[in-house]
NUKEMAR-783152 format. One record per residue: residue in three letters; x, y, z of N, C-alpha, C, O in turn; residue number from 1. Coordinates in Angstrom, 3 decimals. Layout:
// residues N
r,n_u,n_v,n_w,ca_u,ca_v,ca_w,c_u,c_v,c_w,o_u,o_v,o_w,k
ala,X,Y,Z,X,Y,Z,X,Y,Z,X,Y,Z,NUM
...
//
This chain:
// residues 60
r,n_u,n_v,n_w,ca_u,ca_v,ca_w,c_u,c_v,c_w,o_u,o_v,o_w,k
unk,38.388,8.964,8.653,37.224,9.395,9.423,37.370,10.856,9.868,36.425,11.638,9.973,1
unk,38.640,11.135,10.113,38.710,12.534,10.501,38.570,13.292,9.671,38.330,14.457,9.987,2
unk,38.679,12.858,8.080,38.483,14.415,7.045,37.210,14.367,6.992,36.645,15.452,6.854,3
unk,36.387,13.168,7.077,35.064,13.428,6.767,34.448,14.490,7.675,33.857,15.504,7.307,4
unk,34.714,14.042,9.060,34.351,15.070,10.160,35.054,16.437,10.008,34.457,17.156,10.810,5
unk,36.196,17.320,9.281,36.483,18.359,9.059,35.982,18.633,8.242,35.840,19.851,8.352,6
unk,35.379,18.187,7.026,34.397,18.634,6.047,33.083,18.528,6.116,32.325,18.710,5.164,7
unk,32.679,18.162,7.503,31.367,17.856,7.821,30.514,18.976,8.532,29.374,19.364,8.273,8
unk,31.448,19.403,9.558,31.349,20.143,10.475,31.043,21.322,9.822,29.915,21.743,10.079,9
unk,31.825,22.105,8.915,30.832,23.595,8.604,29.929,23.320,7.711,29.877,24.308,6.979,10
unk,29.207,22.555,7.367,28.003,22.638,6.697,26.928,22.486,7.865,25.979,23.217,8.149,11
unk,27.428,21.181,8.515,26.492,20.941,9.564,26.085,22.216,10.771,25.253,22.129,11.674,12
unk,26.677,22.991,10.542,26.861,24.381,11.232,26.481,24.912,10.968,25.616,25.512,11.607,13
unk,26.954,25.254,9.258,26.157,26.092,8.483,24.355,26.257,8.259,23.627,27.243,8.137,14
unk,24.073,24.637,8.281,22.877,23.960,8.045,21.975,24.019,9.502,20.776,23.747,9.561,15
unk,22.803,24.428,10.632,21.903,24.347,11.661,22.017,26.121,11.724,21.177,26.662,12.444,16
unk,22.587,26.638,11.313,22.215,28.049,11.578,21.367,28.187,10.488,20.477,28.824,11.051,17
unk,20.893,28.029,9.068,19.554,28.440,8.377,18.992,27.309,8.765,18.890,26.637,7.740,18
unk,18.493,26.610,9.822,17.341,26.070,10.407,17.028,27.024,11.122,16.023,27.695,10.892,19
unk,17.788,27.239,12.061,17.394,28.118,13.556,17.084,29.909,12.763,16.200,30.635,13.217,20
unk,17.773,30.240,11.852,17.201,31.731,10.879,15.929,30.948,10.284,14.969,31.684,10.511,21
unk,15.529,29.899,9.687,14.154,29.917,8.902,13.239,29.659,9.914,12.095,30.104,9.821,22
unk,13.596,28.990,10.881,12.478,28.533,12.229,11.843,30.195,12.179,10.763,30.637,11.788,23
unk,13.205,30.927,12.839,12.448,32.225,13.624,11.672,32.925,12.785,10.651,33.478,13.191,24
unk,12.166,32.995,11.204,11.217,33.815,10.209,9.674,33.142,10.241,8.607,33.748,10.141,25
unk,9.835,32.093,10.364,8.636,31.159,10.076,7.300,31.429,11.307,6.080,31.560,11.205,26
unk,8.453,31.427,12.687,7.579,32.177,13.175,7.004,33.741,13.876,6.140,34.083,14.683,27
unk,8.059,34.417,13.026,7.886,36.124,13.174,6.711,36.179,12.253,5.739,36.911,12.434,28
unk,6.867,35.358,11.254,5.594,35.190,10.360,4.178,34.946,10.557,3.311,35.367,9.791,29
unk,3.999,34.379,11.416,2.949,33.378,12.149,2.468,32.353,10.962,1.318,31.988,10.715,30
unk,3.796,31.968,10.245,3.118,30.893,9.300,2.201,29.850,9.682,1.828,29.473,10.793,31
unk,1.803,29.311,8.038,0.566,28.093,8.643,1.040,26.856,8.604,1.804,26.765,7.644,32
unk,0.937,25.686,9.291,1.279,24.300,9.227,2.134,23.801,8.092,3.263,23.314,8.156,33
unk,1.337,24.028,6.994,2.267,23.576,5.816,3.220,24.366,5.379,3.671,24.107,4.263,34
unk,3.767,25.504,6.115,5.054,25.961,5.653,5.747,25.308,6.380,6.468,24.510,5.780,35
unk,5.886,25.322,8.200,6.677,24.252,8.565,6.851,23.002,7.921,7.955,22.572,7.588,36
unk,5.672,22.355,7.724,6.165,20.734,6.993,7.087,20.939,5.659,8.010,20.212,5.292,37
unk,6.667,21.945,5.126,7.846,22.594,4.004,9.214,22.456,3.988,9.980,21.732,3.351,38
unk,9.420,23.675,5.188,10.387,24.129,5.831,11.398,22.531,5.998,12.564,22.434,5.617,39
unk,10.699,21.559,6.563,11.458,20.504,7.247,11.755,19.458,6.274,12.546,18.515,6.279,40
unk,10.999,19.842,5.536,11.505,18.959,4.364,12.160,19.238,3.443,12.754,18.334,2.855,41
unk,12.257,20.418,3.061,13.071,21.112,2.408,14.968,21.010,3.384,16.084,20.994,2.865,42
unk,14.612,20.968,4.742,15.801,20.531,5.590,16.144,19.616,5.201,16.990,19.800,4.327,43
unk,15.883,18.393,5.429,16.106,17.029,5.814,16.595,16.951,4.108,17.605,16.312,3.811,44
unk,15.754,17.682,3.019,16.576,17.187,1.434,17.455,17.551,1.337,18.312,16.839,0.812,45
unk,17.774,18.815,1.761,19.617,19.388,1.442,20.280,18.475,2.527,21.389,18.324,2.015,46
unk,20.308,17.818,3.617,20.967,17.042,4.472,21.361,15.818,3.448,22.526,15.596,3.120,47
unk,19.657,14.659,2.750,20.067,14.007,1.741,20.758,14.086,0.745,21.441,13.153,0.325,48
unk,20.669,15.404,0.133,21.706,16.197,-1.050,22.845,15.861,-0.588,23.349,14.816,-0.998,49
unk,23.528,16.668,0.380,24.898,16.680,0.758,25.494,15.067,1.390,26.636,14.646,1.576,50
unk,24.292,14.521,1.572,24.736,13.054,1.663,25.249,12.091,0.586,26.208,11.320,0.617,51
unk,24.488,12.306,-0.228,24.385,11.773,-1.733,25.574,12.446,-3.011,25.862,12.076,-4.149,52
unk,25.973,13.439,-2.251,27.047,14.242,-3.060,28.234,12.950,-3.580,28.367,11.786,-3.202,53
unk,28.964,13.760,-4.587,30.132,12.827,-4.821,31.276,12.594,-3.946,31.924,11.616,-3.571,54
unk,31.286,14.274,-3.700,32.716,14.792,-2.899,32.277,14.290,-1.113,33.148,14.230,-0.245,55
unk,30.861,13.988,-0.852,30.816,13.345,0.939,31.034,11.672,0.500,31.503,10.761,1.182,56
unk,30.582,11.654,-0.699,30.247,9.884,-0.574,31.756,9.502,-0.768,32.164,8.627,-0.003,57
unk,32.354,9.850,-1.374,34.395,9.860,-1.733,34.934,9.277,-0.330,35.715,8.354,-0.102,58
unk,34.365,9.985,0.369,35.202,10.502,1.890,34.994,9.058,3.238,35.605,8.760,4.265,59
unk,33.948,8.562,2.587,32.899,7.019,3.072,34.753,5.766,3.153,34.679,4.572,3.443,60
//
């Protein structure tokens, strides 16, 4: 359980710092609705990606 959480941690880091950089572009932008719903879904798939990986699912 602990390697999973040392290999977890800088993505999940990584992954919350280009949320919080695409949020602010998104709204320096004054984007429209459907870029956010974009935006969040395009999140939540690289979260599924890296879930679904070989090298996270190994670690299970």
């Amino acid at each position: 359980m602990c390697v999973m959480w040392r290999r977890l941690l800088p993505v999940a880091l990584g992954l919350g710092l280009v949320w919080l950089v695409g949020t602010y572009v998104l709204d320096g932008l004054a984007a429209p609705d459907w870029a956010y719903w974009a935006w969040v879904m395009l999140y939540l798939g690289s979260w599924l990606a890296i879930g679904n990986s070989k090298r996270f699912r190994s670690l299970r």
